[in-house]
Backbone as CSV, one residue per row, in Angstrom:
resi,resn,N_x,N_y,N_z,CA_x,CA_y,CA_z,C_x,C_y,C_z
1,UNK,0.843,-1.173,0.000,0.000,0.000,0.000,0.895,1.245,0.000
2,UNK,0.089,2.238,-1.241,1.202,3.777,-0.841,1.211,4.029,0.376
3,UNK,2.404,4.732,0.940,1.822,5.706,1.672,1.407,7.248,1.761
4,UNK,1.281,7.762,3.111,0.451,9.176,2.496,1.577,9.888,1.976
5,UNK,2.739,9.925,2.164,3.275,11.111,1.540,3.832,10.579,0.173
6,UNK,3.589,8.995,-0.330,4.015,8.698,-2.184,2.514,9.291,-2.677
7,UNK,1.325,8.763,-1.666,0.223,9.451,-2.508,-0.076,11.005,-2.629
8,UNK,-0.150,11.592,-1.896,-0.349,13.122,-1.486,0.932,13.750,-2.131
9,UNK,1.516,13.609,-1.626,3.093,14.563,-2.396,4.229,13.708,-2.825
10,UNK,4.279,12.886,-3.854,5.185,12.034,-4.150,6.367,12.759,-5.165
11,UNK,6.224,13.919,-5.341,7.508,14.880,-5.416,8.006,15.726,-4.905
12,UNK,7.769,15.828,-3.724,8.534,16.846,-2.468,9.638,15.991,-2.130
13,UNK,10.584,17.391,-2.532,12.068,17.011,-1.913,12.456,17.109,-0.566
14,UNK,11.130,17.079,0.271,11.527,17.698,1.894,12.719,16.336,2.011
15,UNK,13.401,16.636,3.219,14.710,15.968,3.557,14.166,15.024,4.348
16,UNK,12.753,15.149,5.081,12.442,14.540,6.093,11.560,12.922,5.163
17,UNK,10.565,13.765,4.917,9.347,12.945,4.154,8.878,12.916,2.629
18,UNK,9.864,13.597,1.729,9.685,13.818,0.436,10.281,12.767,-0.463
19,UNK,10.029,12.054,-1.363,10.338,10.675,-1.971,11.069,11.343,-3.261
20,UNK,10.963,12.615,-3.048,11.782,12.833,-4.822,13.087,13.122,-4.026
21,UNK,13.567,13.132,-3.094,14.930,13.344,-1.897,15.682,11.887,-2.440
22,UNK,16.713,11.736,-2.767,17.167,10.277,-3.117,18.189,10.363,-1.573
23,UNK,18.302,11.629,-0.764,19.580,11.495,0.149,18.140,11.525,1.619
24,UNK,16.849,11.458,1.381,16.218,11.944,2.444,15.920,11.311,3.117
25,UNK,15.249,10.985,4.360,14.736,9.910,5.049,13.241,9.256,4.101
26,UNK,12.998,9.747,3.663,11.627,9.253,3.108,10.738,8.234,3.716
27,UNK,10.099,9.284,5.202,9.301,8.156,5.854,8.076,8.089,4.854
28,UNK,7.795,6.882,5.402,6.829,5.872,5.128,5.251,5.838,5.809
29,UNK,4.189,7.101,5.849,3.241,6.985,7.004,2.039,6.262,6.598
30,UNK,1.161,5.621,7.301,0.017,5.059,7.007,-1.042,5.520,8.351
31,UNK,-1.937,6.193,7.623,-3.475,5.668,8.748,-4.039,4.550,8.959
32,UNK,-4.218,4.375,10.466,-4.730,3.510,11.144,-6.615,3.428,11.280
33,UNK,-6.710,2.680,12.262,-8.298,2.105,11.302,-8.476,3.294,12.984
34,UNK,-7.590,3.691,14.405,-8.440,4.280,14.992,-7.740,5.956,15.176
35,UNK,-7.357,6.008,14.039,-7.265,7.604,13.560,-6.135,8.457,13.764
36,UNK,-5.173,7.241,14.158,-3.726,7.615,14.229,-3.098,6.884,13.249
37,UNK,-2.147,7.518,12.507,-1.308,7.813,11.648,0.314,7.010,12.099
38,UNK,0.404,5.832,11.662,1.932,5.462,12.244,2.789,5.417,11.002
39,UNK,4.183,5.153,11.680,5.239,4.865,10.238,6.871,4.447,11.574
40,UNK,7.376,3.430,10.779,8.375,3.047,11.324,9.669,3.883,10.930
41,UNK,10.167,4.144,11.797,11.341,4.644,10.941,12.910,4.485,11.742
42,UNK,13.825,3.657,11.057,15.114,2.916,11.450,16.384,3.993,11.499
43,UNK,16.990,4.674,12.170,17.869,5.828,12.119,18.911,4.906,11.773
44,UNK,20.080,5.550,10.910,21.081,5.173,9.917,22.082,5.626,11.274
45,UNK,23.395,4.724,10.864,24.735,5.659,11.727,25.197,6.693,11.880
46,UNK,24.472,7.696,10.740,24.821,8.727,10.918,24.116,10.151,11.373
47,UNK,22.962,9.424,12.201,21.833,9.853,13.103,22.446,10.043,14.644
48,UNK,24.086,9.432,14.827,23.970,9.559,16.029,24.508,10.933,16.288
49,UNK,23.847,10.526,18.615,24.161,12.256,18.448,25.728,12.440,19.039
50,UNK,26.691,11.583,19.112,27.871,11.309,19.193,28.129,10.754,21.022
51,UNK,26.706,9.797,21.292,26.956,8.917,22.521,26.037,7.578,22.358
52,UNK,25.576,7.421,20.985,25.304,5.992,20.308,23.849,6.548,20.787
53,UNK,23.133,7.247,20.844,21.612,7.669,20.693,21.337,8.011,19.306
54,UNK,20.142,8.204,19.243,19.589,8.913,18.203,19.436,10.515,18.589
55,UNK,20.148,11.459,17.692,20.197,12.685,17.401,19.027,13.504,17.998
56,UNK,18.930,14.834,18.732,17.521,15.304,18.912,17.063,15.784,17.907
57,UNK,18.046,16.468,16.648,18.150,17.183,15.592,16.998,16.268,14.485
58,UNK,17.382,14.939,14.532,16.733,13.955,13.985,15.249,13.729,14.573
59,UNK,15.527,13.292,15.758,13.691,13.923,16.076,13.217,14.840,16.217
60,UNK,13.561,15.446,15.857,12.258,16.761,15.604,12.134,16.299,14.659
61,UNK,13.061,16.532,13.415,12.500,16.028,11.740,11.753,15.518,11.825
62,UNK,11.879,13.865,12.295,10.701,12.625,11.867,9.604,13.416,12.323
63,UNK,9.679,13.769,13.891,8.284,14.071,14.586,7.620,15.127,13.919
64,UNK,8.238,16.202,13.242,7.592,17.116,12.328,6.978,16.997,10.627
65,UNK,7.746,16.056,10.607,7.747,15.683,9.006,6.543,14.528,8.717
66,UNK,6.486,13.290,10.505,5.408,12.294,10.305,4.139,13.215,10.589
67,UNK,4.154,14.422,11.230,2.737,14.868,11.725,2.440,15.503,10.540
68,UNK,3.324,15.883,9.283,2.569,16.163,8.546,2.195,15.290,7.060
69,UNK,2.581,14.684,7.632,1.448,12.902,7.104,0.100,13.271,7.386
70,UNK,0.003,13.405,8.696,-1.621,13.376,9.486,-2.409,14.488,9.086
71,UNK,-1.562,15.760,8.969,-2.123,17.130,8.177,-2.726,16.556,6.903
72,UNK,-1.706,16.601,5.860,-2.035,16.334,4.636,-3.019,15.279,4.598
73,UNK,-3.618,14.198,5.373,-3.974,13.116,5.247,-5.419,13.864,5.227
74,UNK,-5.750,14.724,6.425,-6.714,15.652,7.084,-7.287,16.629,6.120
75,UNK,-6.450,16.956,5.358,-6.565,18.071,4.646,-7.452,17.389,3.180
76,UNK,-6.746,16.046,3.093,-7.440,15.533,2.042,-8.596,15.161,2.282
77,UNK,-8.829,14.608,3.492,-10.177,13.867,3.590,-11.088,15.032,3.586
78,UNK,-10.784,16.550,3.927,-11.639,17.485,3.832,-11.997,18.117,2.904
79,UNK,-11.284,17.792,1.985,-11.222,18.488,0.566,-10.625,19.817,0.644
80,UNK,-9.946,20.358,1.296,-8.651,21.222,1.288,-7.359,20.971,0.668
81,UNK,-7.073,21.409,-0.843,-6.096,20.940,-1.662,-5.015,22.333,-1.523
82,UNK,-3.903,22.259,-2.115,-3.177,23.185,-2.174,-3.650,24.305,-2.426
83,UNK,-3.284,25.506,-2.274,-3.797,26.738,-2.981,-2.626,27.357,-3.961
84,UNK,-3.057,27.776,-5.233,-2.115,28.608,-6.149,-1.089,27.234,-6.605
85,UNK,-0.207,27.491,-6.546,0.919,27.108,-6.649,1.440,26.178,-5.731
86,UNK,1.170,26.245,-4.375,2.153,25.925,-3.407,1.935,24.107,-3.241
87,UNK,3.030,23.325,-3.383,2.757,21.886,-2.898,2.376,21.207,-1.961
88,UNK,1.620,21.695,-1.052,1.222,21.294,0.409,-0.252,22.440,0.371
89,UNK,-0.735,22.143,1.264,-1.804,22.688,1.725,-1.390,23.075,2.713
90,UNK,-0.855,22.943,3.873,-0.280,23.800,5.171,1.063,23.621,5.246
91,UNK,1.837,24.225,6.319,3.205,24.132,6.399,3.651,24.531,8.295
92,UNK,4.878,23.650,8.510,5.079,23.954,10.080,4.674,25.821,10.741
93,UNK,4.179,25.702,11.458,4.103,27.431,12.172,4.671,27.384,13.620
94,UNK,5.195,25.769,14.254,5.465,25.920,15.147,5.604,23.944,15.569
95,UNK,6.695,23.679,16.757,7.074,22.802,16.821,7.453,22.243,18.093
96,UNK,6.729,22.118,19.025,6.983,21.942,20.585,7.602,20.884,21.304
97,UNK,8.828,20.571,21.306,9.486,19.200,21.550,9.711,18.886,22.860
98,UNK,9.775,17.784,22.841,10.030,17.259,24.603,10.856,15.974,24.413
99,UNK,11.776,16.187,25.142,12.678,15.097,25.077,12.744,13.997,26.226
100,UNK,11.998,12.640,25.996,11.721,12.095,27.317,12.906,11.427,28.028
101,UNK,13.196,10.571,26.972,14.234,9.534,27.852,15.409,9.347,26.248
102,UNK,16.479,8.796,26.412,17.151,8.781,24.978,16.439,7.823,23.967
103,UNK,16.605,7.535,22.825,16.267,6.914,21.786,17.200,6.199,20.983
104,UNK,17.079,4.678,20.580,18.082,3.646,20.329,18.584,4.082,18.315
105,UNK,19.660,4.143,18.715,20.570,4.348,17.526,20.111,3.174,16.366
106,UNK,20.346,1.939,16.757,20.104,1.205,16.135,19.182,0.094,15.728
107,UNK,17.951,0.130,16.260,16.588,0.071,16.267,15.800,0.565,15.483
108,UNK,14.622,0.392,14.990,13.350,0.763,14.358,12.454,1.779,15.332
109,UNK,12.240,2.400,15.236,11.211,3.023,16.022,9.716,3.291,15.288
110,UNK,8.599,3.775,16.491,7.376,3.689,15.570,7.136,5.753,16.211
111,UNK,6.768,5.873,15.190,5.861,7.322,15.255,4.534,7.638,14.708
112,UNK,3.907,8.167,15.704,2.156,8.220,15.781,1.662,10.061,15.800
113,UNK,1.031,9.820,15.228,0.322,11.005,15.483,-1.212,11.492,15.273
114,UNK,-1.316,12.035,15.627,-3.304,12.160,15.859,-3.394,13.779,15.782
115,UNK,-4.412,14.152,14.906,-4.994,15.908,14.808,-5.557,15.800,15.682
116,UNK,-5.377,16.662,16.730,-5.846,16.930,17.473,-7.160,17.993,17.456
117,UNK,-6.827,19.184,16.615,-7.891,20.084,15.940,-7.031,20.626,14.494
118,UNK,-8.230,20.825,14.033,-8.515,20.998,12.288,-9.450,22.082,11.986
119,UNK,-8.747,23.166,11.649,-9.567,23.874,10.858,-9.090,24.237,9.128
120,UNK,-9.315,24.638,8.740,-8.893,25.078,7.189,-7.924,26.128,7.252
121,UNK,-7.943,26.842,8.398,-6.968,27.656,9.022,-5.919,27.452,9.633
122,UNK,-6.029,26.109,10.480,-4.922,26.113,10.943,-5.048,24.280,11.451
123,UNK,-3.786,23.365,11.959,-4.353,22.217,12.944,-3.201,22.145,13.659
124,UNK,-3.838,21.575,14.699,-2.670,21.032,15.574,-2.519,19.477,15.751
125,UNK,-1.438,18.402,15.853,-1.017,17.693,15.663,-0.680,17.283,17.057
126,UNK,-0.540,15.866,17.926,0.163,15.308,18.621,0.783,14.246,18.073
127,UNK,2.088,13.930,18.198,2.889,13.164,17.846,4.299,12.710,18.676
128,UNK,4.540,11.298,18.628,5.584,10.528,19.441,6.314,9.704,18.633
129,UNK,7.608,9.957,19.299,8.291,8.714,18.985,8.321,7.476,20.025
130,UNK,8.129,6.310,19.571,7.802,5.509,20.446,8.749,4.360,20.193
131,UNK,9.701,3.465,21.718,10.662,2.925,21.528,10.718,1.734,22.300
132,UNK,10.671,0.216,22.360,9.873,-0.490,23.071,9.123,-0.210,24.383
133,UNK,8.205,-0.095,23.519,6.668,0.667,24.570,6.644,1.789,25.410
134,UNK,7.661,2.708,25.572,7.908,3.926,25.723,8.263,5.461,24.945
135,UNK,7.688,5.755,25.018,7.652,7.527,24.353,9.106,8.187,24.836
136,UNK,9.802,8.110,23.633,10.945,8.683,23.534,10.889,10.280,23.409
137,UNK,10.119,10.905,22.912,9.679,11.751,22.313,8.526,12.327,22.173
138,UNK,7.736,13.774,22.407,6.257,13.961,21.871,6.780,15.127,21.615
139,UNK,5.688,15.992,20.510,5.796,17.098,19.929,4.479,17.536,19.956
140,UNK,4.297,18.736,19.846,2.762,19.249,19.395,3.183,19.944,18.499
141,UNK,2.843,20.076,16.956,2.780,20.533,16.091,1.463,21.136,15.628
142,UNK,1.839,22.347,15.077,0.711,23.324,14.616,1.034,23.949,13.338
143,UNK,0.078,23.547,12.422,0.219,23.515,10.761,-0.471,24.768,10.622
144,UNK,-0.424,25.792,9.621,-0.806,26.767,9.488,-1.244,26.556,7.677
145,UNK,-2.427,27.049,7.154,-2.839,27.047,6.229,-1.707,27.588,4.591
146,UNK,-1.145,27.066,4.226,0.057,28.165,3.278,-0.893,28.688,1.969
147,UNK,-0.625,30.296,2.042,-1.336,30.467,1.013,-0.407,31.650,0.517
148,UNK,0.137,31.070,-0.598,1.203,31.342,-1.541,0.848,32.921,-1.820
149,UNK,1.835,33.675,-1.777,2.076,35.380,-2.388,2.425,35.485,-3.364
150,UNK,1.863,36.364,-4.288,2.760,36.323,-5.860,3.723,37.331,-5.352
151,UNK,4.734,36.801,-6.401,6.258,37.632,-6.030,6.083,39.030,-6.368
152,UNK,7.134,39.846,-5.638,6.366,41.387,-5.730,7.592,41.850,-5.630
């Protein structure tokens, strides 16, 4: 099965979640049947943050890049498509990280996230990294509607 970001934007070069990136992480997200949004994602060696963890630099990415899986996913089911020009329908406005406990270098991890609220204006996002059965990580992310300026 695609996932949301080969179906929704399968040429964004984001570094995080964009599949036209040949150097990017290119997560992998899927919705769940109870309205959270997961995707596994395996940090490479060169994720560490130089004490055999996984990077914080690196989670934020995933955690920002999988919540906007859940945006775009949201955005579609509402029929909110891009506006003008721009390849996304919203874009980060803000990114609230919490760093719980460290996160395994060389492991798979799972990341979830759930809209929390949705408007056409704006949503907010909860999202974790999760590492045998503990939350390495949560973010609250808040997507802001992008609506492209002609150049002036």
């Amino acid at each position: 099965m695609l996932s949301i970001q080969e179906r929704l934007y399968p040429e964004l070069p984001c570094f995080g979640c964009g599949h036209a990136n040949p150097r990017g992480l290119r997560l992998r997200s899927h919705p769940g049947e109870d309205g959270v949004v997961t995707a596994a994602f395996t940090p490479w060696p060169e994720h560490d943050n130089g004490l055999g963890f996984l990077n914080g630099g690196i989670i934020g990415t995933v955690l920002d890049c999988h919540s906007a899986a859940a945006v775009m996913l949201e955005a579609d089911r509402r029929g909110w498509p891009p506006l003008g020009d721009a390849p996304l329908s919203y874009v980060t406005a803000g990114l609230d990280v919490r760093y719980l406990r460290p996160s395994p270098l060389h492991e798979p991890v799972e990341l979830r996230a759930a809209v929390r609220e949705a408007s056409e204006a704006e949503m907010t996002v909860d999202v974790s990294l999760v590492w045998d059965g503990k939350t390495r990580a949560e973010a609250v992310a808040l997507w802001k509607r992008w609506r492209p300026r002609p150049a002036g």
